[in-house]
Backbone bond lengths (Angstrom), bond angles and torsions (degrees), N, CA, C in turn:
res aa  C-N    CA-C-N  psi(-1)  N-CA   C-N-CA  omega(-1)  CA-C   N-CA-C  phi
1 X - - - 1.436 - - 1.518 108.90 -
2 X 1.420 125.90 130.27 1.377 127.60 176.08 1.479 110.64 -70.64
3 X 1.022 129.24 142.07 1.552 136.79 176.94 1.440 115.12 -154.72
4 X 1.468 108.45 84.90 1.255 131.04 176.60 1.667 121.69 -19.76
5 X 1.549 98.09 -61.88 1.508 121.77 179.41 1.836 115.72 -97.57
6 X 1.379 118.35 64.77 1.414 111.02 -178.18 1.631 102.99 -89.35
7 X 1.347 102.26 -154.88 1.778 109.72 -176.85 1.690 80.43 -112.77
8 X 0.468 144.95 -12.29 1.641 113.73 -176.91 1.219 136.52 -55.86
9 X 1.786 109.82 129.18 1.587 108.50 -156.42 1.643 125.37 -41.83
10 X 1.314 94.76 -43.14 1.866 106.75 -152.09 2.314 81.55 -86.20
11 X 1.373 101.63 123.33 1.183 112.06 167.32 1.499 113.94 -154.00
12 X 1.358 118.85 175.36 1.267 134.46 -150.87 1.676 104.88 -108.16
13 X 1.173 142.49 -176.05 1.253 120.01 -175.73 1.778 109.03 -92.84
14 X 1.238 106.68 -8.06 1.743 115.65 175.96 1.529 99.74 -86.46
15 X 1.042 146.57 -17.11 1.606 147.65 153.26 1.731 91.65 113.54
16 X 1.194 137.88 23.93 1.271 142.40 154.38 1.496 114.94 -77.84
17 X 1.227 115.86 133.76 1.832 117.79 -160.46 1.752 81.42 -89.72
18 X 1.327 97.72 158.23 1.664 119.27 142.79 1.620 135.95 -23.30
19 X 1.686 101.40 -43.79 0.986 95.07 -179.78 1.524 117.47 -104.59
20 X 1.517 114.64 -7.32 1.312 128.83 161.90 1.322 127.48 -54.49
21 X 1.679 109.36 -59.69 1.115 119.22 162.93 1.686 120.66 -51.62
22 X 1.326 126.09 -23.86 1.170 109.16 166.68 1.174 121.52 -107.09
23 X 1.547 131.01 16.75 1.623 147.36 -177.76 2.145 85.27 -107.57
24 X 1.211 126.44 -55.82 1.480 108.67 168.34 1.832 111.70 -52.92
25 X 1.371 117.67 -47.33 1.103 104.94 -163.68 2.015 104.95 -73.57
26 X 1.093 102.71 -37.54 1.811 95.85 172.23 1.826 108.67 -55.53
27 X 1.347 99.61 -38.60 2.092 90.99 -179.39 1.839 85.74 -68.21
28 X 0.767 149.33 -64.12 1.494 144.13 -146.41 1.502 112.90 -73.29
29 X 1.114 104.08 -12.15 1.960 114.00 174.26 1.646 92.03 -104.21
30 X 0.873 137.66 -42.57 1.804 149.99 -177.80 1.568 101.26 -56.88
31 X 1.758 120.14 -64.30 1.343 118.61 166.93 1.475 115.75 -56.96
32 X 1.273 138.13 -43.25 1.267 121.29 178.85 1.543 128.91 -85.07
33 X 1.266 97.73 -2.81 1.847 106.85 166.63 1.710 107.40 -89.54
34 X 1.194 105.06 -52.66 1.673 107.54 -151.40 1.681 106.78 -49.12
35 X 1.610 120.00 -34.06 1.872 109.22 172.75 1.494 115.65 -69.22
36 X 1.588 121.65 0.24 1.054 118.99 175.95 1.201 118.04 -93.46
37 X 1.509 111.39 -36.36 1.242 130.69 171.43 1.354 114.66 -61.01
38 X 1.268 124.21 -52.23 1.514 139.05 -174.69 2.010 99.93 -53.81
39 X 1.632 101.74 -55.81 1.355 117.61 -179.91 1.351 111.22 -44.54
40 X 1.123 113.04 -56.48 1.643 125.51 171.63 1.152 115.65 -37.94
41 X 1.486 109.03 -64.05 1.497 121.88 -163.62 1.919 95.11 -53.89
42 X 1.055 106.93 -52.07 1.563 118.20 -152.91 1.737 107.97 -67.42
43 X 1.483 110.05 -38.97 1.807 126.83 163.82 1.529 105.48 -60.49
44 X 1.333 114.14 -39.90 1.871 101.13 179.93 0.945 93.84 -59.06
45 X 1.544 171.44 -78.22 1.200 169.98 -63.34 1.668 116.55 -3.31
46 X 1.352 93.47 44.89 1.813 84.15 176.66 1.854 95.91 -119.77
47 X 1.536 82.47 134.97 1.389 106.00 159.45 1.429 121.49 -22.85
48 X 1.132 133.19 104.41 1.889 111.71 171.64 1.841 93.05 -108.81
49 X 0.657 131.65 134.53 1.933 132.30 -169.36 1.892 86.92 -125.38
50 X 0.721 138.72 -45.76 1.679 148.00 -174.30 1.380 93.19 -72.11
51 X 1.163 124.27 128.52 1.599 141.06 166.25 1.491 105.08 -128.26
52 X 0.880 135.59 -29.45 1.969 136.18 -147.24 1.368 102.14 -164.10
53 X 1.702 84.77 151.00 1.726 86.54 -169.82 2.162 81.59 -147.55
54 X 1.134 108.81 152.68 1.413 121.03 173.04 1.416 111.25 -122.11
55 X 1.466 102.84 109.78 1.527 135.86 160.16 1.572 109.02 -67.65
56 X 1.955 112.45 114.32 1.339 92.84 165.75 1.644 90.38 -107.18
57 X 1.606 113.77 150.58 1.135 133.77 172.54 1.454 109.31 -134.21
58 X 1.571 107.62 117.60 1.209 118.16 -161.26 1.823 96.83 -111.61
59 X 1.169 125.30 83.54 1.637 102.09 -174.44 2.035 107.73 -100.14
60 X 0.998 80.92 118.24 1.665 98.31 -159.33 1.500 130.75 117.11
61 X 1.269 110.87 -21.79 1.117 122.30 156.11 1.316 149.65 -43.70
62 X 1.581 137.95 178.56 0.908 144.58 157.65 1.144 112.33 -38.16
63 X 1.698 124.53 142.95 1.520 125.19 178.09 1.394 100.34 -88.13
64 X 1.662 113.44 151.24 1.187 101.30 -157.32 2.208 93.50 -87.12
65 X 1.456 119.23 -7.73 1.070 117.05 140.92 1.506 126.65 -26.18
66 X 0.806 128.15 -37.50 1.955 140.18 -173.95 1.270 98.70 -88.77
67 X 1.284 113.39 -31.78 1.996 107.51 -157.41 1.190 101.23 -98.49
68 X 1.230 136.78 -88.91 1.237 166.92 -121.59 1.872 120.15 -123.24
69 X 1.218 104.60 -34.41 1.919 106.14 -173.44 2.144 75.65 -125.09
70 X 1.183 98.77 91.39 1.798 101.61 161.44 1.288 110.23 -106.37
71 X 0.930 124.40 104.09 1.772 118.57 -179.73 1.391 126.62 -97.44
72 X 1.279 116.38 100.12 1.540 152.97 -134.36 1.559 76.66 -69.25
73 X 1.470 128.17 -87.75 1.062 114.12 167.57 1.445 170.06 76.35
74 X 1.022 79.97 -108.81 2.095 131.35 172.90 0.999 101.61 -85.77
75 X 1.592 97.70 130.04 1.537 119.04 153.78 2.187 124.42 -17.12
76 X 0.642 114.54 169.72 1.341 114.04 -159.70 1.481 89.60 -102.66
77 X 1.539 117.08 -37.64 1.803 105.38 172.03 0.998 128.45 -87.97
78 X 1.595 113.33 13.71 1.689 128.89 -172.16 1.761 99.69 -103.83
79 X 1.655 103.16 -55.84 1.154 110.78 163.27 1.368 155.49 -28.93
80 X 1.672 106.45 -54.67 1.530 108.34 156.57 1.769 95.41 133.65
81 X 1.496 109.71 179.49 1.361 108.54 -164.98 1.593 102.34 -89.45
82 X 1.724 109.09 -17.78 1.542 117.24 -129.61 1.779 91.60 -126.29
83 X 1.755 114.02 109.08 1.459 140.17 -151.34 1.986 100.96 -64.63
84 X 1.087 118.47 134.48 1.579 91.25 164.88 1.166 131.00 -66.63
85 X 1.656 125.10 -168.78 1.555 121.26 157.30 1.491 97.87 -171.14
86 X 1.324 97.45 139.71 1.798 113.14 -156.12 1.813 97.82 -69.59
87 X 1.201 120.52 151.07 1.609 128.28 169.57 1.646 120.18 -98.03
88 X 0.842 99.11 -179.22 1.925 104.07 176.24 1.527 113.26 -78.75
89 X 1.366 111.70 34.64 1.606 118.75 -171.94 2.066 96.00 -155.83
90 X 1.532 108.43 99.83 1.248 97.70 178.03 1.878 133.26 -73.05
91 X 1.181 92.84 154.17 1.927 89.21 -156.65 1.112 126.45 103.04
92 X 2.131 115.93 -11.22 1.290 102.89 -172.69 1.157 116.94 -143.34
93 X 1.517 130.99 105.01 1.392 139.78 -148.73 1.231 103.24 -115.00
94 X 1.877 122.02 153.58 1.166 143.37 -178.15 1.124 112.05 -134.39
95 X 1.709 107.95 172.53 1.526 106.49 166.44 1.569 134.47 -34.91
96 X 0.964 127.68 162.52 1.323 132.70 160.16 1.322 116.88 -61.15
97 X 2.109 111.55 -39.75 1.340 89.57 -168.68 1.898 116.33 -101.78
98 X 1.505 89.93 26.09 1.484 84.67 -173.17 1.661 98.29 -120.63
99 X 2.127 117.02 75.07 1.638 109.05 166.19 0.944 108.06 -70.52
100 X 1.595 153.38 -27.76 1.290 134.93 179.05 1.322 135.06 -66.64
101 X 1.578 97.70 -17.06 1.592 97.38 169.79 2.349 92.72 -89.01
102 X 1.182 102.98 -28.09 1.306 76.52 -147.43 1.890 101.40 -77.21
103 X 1.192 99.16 15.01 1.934 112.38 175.51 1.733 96.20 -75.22
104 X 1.517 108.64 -54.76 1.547 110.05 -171.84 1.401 122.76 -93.31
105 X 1.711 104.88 16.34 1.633 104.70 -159.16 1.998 95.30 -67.82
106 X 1.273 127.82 11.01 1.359 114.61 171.01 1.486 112.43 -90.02
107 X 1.293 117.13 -0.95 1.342 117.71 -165.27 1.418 88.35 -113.84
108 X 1.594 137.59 -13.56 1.265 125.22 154.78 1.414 145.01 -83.30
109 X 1.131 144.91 -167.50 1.718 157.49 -169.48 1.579 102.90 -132.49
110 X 1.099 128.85 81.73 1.606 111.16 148.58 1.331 119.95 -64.43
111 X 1.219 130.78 115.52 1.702 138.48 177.77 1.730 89.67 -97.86
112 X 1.453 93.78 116.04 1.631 108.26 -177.31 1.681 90.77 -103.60
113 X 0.863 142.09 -26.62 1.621 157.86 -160.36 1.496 129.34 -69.42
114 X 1.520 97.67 -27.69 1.363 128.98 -173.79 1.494 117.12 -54.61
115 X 1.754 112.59 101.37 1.508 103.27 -179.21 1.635 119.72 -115.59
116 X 0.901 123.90 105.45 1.695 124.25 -165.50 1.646 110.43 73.12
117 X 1.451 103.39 164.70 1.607 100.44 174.63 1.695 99.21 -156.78
């Protein structure tokens, strides 16, 4: 939430902090690009059908070793505690305890590729 007037020490001589002044000035460069941008998008005339994408971020969680990359394989202590079971997409198996994803895993994206974030 923006809040013009907080207590935070480090401020400017108008009582706007540092980081305000540059969270207004990013919305004020953001409002005067985005109808150009939008304009753009709409003159390329290409299709974009993809809008959204769902990030799961588990921090504390399950390794995604356990879930998702089980490597049949591998040793049984490399492997993990947790058995596979095949999904509605052949070739591509998951945990045991996740059948509800693995009913719709055709309607999903595993990104195996993923390096840092």
């Amino acid at each position: 939430m923006l809040n013009i007037f907080d207590s935070s020490a480090s401020r400017f001589c108008n009582q706007v902090s540092r980081r305000n002044f540059i969270r207004i000035g990013a919305l004020g460069v953001g409002g005067l690009c985005l109808p150009h941008l939008l304009k753009a998008e709409q003159q390329s005339g290409k299709a974009h059908s993809h809008k959204s994408i769902i990030m799961i971020y588990l921090p504390g969680g399950p390794p995604h070793q356990d879930m998702y990359d089980i490597k049949l394989d591998a040793p049984a202590e490399i492997r993990g505690e947790f058995s596979p079971i095949s999904t509605s997409v052949p070739d591509i198996r998951i945990c045991e305890h996740l059948p509800r994803l693995a009913r719709i895993a055709d309607q999903c994206v595993f990104v195996n590729s993923l390096i840092g974030s």
